[in-house]
Every structure is written in C-alpha cells, then in structure tokens.
C-alpha positions in Angstrom: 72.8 -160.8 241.1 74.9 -162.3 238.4 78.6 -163.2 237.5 81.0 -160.4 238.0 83.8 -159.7 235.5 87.1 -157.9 236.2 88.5 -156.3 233.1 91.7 -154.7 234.8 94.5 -154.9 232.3 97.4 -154.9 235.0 95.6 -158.4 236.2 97.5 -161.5 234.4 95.1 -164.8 233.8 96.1 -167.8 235.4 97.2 -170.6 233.1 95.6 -173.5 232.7 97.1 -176.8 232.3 97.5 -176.6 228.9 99.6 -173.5 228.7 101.9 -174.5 231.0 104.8 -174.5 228.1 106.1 -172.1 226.2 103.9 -170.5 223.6 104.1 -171.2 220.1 104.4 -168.5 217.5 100.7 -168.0 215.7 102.3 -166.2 212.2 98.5 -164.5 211.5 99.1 -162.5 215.5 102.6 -162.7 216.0 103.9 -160.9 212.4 106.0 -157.9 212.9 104.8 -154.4 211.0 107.4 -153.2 208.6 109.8 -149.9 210.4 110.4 -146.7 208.7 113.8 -148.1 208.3 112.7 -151.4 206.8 110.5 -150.0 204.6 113.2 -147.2 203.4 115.2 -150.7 202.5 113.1 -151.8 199.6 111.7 -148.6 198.3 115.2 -148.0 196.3 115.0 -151.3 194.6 111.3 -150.7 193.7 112.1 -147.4 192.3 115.3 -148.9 190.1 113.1 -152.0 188.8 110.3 -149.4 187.7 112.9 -147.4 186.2 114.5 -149.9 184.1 110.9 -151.1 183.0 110.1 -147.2 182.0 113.6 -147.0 180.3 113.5 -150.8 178.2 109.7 -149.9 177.0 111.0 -146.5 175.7 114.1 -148.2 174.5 112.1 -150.8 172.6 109.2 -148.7 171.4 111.6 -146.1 169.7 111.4 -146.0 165.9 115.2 -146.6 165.8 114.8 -149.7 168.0 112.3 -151.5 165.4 114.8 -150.4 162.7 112.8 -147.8 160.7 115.7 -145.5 160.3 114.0 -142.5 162.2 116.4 -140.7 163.5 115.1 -136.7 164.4 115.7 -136.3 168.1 112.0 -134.0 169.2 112.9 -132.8 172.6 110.9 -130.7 175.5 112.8 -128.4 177.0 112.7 -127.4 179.8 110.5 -124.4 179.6 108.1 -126.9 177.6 109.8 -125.4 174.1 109.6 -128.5 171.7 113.0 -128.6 169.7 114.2 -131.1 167.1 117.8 -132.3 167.0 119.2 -133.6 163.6 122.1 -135.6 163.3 125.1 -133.9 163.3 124.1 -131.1 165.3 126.0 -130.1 168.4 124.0 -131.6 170.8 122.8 -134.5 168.4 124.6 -137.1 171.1 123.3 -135.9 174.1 119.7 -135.5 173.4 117.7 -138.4 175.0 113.7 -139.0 173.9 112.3 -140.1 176.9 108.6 -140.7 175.3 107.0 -140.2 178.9 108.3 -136.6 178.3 106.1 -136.0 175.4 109.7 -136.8 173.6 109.1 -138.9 170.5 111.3 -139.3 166.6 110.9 -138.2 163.6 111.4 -139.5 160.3 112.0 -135.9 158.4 112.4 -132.4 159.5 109.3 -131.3 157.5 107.5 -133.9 160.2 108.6 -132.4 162.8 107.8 -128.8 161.6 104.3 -129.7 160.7 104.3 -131.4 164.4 104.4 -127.9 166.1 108.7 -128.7 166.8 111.4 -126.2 165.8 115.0 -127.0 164.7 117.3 -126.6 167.3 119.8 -123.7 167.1 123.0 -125.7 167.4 
C-alpha cells in the first residue's frame, strides 16, 4: 500500500552517524525567551533613560535655558487650574514647568493673564 509513518512523540529517532557527538548550539533555535523576572531587570533602566531624555529636552527648551530672561513660572494644578508663580512668591522655588504638563514661562504677568493663567495667591 505505501510507506507508513509513525508520528508518536514518546518514540526518540535513531542517530545516524553523524550525530553521534554532542550537539552544537544553533543560536536562531537554541535562544532563550526573556522571564518575567529578566524582563522586570531592564524595564527600570528604560524608564530612567526616557526620563532623563523627557527632563534634559524640557531643561533645554525652557526660555531660561536659552538665556531670554523669562522667568514667570505657569503651572497646572492639580485640578487643571493654570496658576503663574512670580519670583519672589512663596512657592516661587518649588514650582517646576514640566512643558509635557502643559507647563510653559512667561516673559510678563500681563502674558500670562492674556494666556488664560491666574497669579498665584502666595
């Protein structure tokens, strides 16, 4: 009638002449997929790098960085109230403008006004 094929798994093939040594690694079959654990190894370091990019651009694209003299604070709160911090102020210091916020400077109070932002109280 024909050949006849046995596909049972628990069957091992008999080796030929050739393969009586002991196998060599073939990196395209034999790599290893990443654990949960391995994975959870780099993440962190992925996450810091991107941060540090995020934090430089905003660093270097802030009109105080290029030396324009800006120096109004506009800050979401956050409720999403945009407030303006002026030098001086009690939280002047603290205030960070993250510009991925919607943060960004101003050059005068009457900007900032006319932008939709409100002087903060203190």
């Amino acid at each position: 009638m024909g050949n006849v094929v046995d596909f049972d798994p628990g069957k091992q093939r008999k080796r030929k002449a050739r393969d009586s040594g002991p196998s060599r690694p073939n990196p395209r079959y034999d790599r290893k997929q990443p654990t949960n654990g391995q994975l959870a190894d780099w993440i962190p370091g992925v996450a810091l790098a991107a941060g540090i990019t995020i934090l430089a651009t905003a660093m270097l694209t802030s009109p105080m960085a290029s030396g324009i003299g800006c120096d109004i604070k506009g800050n979401v709160s956050t409720t999403g109230e945009h407030i303006f911090h002026v030098p001086g102020q009690e939280y002047y210091r603290e205030t960070v403008v993250n510009p991925l916020r919607g943060e960004r400077w101003f050059c005068s109070e009457e900007a900032a006004r006319e932008a939709g932002w409100r002087k903060a109280y203190r």
